[in-house]
C-alpha positions as CSV (number, residue, x, y, z in Angstrom):
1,X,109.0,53.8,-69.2
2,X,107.0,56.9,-67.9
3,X,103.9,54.5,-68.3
4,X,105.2,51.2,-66.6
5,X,106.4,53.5,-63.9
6,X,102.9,54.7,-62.0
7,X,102.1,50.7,-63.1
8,X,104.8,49.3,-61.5
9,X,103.9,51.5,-58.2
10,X,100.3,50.5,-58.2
11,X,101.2,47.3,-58.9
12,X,103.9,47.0,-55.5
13,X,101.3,48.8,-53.9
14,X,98.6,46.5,-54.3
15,X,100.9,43.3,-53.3
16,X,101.7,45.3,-50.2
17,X,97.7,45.9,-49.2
18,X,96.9,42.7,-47.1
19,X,94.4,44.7,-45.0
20,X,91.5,44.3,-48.0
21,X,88.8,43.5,-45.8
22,X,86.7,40.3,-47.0
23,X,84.6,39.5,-49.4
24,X,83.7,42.4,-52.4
25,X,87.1,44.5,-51.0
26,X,89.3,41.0,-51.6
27,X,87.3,40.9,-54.9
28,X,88.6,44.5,-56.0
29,X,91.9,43.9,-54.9
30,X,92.1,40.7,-57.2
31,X,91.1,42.4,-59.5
32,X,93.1,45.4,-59.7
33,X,96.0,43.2,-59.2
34,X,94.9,41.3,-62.4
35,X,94.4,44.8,-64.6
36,X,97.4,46.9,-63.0
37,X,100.0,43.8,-63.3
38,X,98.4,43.0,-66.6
39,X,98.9,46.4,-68.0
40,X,102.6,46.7,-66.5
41,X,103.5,43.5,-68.8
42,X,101.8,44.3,-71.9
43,X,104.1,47.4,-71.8
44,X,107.6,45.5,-70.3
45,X,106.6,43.3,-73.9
46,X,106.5,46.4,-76.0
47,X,109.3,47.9,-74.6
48,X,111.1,44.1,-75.7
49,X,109.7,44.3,-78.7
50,X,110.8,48.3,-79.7
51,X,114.0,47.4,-78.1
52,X,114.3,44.1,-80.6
53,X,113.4,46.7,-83.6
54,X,114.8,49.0,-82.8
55,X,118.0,48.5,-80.9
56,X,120.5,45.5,-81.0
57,X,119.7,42.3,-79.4
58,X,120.7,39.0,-79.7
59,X,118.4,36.6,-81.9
60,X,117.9,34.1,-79.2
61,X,117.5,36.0,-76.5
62,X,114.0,38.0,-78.6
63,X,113.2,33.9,-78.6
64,X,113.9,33.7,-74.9
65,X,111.9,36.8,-74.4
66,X,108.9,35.1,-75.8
67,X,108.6,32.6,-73.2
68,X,110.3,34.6,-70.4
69,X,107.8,37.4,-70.4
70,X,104.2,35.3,-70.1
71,X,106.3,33.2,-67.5
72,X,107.6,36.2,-65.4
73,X,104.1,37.7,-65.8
74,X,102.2,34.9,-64.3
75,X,105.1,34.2,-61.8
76,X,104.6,38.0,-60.5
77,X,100.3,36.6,-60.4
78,X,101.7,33.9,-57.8
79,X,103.6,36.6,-56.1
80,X,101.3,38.7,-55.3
81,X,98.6,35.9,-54.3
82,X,101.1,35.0,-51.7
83,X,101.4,38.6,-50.5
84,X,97.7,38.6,-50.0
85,X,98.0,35.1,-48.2
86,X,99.9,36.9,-45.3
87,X,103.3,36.2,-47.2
88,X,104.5,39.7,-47.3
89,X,108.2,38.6,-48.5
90,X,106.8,37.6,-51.7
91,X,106.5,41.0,-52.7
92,X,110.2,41.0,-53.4
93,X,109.6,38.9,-56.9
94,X,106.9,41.6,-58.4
95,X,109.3,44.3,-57.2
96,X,112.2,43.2,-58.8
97,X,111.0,41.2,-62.0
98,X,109.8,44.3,-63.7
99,X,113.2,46.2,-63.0
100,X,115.1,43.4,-64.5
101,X,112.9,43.3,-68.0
102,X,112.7,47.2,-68.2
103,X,116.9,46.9,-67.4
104,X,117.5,44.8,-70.5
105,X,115.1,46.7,-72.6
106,X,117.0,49.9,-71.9
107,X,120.2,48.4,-72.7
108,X,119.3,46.7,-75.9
109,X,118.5,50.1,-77.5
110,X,121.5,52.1,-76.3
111,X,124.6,51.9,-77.9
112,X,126.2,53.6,-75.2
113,X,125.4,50.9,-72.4
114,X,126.4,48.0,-75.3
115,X,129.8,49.2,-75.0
116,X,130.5,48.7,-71.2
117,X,127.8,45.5,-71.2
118,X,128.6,42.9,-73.8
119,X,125.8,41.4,-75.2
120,X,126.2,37.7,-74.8
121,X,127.0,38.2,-71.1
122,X,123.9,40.9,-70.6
123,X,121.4,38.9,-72.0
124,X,122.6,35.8,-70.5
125,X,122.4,37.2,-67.1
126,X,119.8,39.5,-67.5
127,X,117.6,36.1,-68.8
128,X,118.8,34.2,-65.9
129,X,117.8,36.3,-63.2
130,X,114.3,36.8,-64.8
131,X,114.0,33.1,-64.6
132,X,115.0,32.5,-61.3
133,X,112.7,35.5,-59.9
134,X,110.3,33.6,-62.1
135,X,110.5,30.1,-60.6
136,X,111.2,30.9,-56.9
137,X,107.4,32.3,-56.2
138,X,105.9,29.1,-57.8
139,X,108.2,26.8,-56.0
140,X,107.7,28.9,-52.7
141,X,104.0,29.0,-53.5
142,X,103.6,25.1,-54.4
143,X,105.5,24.4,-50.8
144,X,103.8,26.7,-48.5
């Protein structure tokens, strides 16, 4: 978490710059976009996968995880290519996507939070929202 946290900053940061200037300046945006999201998933995945290992989740949610996380990763791409398409609102889906996968990682390895959150009902939610916040910005992005 004390990683993904200056990530996920830079990362809301970045969707949130649509004064880049042209040319080379929207090239280095794109492209710190592209490493700083990038980054910020590769560790949301790890903290899945240490939270799988090491904690208690169910079996097919870890399977749901597999195709959730690319998917929310490339969804939070399209968000932030709105943003910088004078779509500011899209920022939401990058803001909140992260939250939501860093959430259910937390609560898979504490026993604590298993107590007051069952699992079926956690994961089922948890892995609903992160679709919907997933297929909103490429709907909204396919429309507009």
């Amino acid at each position: 978490m004390a990683l993904a946290g200056p990530l996920y900053v830079l990362m809301i940061a970045n969707a949130l710059n649509t004064r880049a200037g042209g040319g080379e300046a929207s090239m280095a945006n794109g492209f710190q976009a592209l490493f700083v999201t990038g980054g910020l998933w590769i560790l949301l995945a790890v903290m899945l996968i240490a939270a799988g290992i090491m904690g208690s989740m169910p079996r097919w949610a870890a399977v749901a995880w597999i195709v959730l996380i690319p998917f929310s990763g490339v969804a939070a791409f399209v968000a932030i290519d709105m943003c910088s398409r004078n779509m500011p609102g899209a920022a939401i889906f990058p803001a909140l996507l992260p939250l939501a996968i860093a959430f259910y990682a937390t609560w898979a390895r504490s026993k604590r939070l298993h107590d007051g959150l069952p699992p079926r009902q956690t994961s089922l939610l948890t892995l609903g929202a992160v679709l919907v916040l997933s297929v909103l910005p490429m709907a909204f992005a396919a429309v507009y």
